[in-house]
C-alpha positions as CSV (number, residue, x, y, z in Angstrom):
1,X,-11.7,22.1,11.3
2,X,-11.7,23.7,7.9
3,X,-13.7,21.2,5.3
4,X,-13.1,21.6,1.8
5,X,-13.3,19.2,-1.2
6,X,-9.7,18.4,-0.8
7,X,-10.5,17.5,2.6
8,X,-9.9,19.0,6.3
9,X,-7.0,18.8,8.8
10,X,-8.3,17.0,12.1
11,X,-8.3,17.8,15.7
12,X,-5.3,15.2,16.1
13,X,-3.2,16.8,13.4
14,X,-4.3,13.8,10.6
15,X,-4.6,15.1,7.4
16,X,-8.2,13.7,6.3
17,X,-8.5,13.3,2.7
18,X,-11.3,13.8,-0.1
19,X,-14.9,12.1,-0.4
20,X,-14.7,8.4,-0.5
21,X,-18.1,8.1,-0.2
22,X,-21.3,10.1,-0.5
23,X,-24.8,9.4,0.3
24,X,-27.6,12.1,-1.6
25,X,-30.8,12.1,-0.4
26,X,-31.3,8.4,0.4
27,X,-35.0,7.6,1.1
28,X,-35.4,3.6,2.3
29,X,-39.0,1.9,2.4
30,X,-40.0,-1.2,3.9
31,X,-43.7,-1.7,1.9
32,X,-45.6,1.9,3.8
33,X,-42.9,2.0,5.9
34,X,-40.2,5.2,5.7
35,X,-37.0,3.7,7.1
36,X,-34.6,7.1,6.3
37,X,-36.0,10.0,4.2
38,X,-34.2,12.2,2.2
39,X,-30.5,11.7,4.1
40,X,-27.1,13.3,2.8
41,X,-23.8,13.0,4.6
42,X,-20.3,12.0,3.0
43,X,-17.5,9.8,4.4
44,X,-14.1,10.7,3.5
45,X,-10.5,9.2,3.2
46,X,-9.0,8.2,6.2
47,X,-11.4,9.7,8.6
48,X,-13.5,7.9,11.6
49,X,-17.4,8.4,10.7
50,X,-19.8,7.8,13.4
51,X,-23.6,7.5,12.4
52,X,-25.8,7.6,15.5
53,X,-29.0,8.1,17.0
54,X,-31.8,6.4,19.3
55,X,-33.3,3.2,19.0
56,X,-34.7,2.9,16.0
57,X,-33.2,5.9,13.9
58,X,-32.1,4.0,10.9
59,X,-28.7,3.2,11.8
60,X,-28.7,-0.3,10.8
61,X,-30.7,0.1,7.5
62,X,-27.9,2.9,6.4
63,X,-24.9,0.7,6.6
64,X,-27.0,-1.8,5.0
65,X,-27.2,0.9,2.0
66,X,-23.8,1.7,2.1
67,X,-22.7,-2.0,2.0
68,X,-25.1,-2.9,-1.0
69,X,-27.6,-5.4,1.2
70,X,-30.4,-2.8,1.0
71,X,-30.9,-0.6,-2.4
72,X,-32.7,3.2,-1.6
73,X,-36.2,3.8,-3.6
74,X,-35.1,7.4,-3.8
75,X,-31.5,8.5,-4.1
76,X,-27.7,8.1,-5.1
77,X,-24.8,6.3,-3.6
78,X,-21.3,7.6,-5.1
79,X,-18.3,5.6,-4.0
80,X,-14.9,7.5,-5.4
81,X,-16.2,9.4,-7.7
82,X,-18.3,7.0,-9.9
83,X,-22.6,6.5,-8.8
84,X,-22.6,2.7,-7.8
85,X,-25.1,1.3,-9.4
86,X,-27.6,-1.5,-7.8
87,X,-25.0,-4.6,-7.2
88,X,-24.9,-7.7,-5.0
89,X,-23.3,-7.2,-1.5
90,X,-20.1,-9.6,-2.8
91,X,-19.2,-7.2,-5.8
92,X,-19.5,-4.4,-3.3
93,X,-16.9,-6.5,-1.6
94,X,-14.6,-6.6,-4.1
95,X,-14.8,-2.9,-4.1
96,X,-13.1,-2.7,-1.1
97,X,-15.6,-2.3,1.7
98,X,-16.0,-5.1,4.6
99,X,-18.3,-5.1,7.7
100,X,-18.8,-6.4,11.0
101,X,-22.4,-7.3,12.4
102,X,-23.9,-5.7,16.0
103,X,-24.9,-9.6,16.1
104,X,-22.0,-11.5,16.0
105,X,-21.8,-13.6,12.4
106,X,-18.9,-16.0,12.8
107,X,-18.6,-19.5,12.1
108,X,-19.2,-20.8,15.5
109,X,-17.4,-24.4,15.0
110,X,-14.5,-23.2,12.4
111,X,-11.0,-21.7,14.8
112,X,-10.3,-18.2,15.1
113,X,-7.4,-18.7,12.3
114,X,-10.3,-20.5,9.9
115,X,-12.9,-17.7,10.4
116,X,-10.3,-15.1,9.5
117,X,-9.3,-17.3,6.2
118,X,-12.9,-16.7,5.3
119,X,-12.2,-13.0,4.7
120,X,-9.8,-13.8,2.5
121,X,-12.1,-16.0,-0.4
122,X,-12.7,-13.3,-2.4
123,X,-9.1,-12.9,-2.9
124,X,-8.2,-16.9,-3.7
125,X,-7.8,-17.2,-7.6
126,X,-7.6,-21.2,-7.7
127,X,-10.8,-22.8,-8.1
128,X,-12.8,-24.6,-5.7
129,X,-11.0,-28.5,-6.3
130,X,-7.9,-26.8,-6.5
131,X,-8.0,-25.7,-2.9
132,X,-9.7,-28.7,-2.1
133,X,-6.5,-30.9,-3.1
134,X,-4.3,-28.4,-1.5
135,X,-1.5,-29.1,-4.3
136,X,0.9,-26.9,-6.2
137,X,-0.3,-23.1,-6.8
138,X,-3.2,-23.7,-4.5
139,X,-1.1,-24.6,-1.6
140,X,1.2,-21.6,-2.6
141,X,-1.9,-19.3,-2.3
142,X,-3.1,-20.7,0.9
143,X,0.4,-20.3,2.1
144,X,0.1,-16.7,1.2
145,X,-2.9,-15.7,2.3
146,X,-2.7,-17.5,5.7
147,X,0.4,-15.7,6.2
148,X,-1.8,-12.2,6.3
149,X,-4.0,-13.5,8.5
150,X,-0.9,-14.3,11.1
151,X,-0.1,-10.9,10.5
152,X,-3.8,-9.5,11.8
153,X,-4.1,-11.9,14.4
154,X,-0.8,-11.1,16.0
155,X,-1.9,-7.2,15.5
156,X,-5.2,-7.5,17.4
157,X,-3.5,-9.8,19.8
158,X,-5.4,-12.9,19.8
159,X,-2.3,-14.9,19.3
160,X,-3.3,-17.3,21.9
161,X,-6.9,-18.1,20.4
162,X,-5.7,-19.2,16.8
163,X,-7.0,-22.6,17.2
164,X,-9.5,-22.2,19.5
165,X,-13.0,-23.0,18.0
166,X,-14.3,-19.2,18.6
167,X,-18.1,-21.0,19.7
168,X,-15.9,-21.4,22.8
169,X,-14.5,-17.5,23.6
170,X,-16.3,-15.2,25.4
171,X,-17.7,-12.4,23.6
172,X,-15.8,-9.5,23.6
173,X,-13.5,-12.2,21.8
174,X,-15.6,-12.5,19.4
175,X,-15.9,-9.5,18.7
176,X,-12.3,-8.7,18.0
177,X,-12.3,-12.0,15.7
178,X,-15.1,-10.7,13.5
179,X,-12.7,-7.3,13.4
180,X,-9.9,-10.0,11.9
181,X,-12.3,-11.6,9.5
182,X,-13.2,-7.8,7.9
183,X,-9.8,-7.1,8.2
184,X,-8.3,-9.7,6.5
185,X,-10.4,-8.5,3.4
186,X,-7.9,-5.4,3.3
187,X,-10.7,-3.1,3.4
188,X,-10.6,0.4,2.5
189,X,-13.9,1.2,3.8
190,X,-14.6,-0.7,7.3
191,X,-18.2,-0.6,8.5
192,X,-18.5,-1.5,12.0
193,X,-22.3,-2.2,13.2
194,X,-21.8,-1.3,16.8
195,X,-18.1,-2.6,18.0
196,X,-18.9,-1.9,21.8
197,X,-21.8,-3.8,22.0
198,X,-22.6,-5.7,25.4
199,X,-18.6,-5.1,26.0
200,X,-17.3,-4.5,29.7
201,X,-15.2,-1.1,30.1
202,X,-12.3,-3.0,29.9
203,X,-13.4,-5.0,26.8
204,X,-14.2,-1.0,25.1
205,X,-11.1,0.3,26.0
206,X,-9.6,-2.2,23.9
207,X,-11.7,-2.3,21.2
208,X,-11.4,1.7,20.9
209,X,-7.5,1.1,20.9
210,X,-7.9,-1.2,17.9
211,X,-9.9,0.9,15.9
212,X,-7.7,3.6,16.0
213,X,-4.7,1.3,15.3
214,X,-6.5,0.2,12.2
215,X,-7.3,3.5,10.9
216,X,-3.7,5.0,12.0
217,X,-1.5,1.7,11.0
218,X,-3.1,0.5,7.7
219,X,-4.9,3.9,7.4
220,X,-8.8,2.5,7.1
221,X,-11.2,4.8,6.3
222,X,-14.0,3.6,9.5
223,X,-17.7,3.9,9.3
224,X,-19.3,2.8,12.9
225,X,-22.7,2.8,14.3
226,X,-22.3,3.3,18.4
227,X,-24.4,3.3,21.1
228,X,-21.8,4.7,23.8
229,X,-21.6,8.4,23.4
230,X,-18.5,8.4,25.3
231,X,-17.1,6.1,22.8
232,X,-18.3,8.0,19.6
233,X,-17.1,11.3,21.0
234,X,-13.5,10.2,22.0
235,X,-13.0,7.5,18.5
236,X,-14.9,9.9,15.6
237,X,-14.3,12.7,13.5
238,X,-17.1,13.8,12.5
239,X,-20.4,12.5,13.1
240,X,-24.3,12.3,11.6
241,X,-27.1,12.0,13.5
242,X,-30.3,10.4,12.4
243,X,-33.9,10.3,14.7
244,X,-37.0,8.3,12.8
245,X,-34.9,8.0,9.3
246,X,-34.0,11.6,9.3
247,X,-31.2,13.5,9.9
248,X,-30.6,15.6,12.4
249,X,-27.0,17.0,12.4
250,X,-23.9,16.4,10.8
251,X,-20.6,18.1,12.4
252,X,-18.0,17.6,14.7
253,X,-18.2,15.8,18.3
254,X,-18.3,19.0,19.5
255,X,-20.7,20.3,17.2
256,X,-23.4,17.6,17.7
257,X,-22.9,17.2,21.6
258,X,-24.2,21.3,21.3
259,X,-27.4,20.7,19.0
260,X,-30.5,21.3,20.6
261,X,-32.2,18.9,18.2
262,X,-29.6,16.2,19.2
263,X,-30.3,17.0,22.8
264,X,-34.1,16.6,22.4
265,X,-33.6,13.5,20.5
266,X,-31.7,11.5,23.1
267,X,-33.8,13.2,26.0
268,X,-36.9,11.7,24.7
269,X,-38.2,15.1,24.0
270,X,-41.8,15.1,22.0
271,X,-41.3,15.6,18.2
C-alpha cells in the first residue's frame, strides 16, 4: 500500500481517497484524569478505519471526539480541510457524520420503520405542526423520506420487521436497525461503536457483510471500534491502536498484527 496525500490504492484494488478526517494530538481529560494523550491518526475517503485496543484504551472517548459529544483540552479536529470548531453533536450531524452506540440506543416502543424515520429529522424542512397535521407539503415530505427508509430496510434485509415494535427483536436485530437509523441520515462518515457486540458467529458474519456493502454500495467512509480481532483484520484498512489513551501503532492489518507493542498490549504484558 502506497499512502500519499492523494490517497493509497487498497489491498482489494479500491482506490482510497484523500483525508476526510484528521485527528492532531488530541489529549482528553476527565477532572485529573488522562483519557487519550497526545493522539494523531487520519481517516480518509472511502476507506474502513478500525480503532482498537484493550479494555479501557480510549476507544469510546475518541469517537466521542470525532462525533462532537466530547471536546479535547489539547488538540485539533479537521474534518475536509476546514479545523471544526467546538459545536453541538446535532450540527456535527448535519455535517454528515452518524453513529451507532456499543449500547443499543433505539426507541424501544416505536417499529423498526419509525426508529429509522428518526434518522431522517434532521432532513425534514416542515415545521413541527406541519408534520403533526400530516397535510399538503408535509405529507409530500414524509412520503419522500419514508420512501428512503424502504430503500435501507430492504438493503439490510429486515423487510419482515418493518412494523415490529424493535423492544420485541432479538439483539443482533437490533443491531442491524440502529445500522438503518444511522444510515438513513445518508452519512458520509459512519461511526460504528462496536457492531459485533454480544453477536453469535452467524449474527457477525452478517453484520461484516453489511458493512462492506455500505462502504462498497453507497461508498461510506466507516470508522469502527471492534473487539473481535478476526473481525477488524478481515473488514479494515488500516487500523490505530490505542493502550491507556495512547497510541500505539497505526498501519495496516498486517502491520499491526506484527507490532511488538500491539502484542504486549493485548498479552497483558507490564508497561
Amino acid at each position: 500500500m502506497k499512502d500519499t496525500t492523494q490517497g493509497y490504492v487498497a489491498e482489494d484494488g479500491r482506490h482510497i481517497g484523500g483525508v476526510m478526517m484528521e485527528m492532531k494530538n488530541i489529549t482528553l481529560r476527565f477532572g485529573g484524569v488522562v483519557a487519550i494523550t497526545d493522539v494523531s491518526f487520519d481517516i480518509r475517503e472511502g476507506e474502513i478505519r478500525a480503532i482498537i485496543g484493550p479494555n479501557g484504551a480510549g476507544k469510546s472517548s475518541m469517537l466521542n471526539v470525532i462525533n462532537g459529544f466530547y471536546h479535547p483540552q489539547e488538540g485539533e479536529v479537521w474534518f475536509r480541510g476546514k479545523k471544526r470548531p467546538s459545536m453541538p453533536p446535532y450540527e456535527i450531524a448535519e455535517q454528515g457524520i452518524a453513529r451507532t452506540f456499543q449500547n443499543i440506543a433505539l426507541f424501544k416502543g416505536m417499529t423498526t420503520i419509525e426508529n429509522v424515520m428518526t434518522g431522517r429529522q434532521l432532513m425534514m424542512k416542515k415545521n413541527f405542526l406541519w408534520q403533526l397535521l400530516r397535510l399538503g407539503p408535509a405529507l409530500d415530505e414524509e412520503v419522500k423520506h419514508r420512501r428512503r427508509c424502504e430503500e435501507i430496510i430492504d438493503f439490510l434485509e429486515i423487510q419482515a420487521i418493518r412494523n415490529t415494535p424493535v423492544g420485541s427483536l432479538p439483539y443482533g436485530l437490533q443491531k442491524r436497525v440502529e445500522l438503518a437509523r444511522a444510515l438513513a441520515m445518508e452519512p458520509k462518515l459512519l461511526l460504528l461503536d462496536e457492531p459485533m457486540a454480544g453477536m453469535n458467529v452467524e449474527e457477525k458474519e452478517d453484520m461484516s457483510r453489511f458493512i462492506l456493502d455500505v462502504n462498497d454500495q453507497y461508498g461510506t467512509t466507516i470508522a469502527l471500534i471492534e473487539h473481535d480481532m478476526s473481525v477488524v483484520m478481515d473488514l479494515a484498512d488500516r487500523v490505530v491502536v490505542l493502550d491507556y489513551g495512547k497510541q500505539l501503532a497505526d498501519g495496516t492489518p498486517d502491520e499491526v498484527q506484527k507490532n511488538q507493542a500491539v502484542i504486549d498490549a493485548y498479552l497483558g504484558v507490564e508497561h
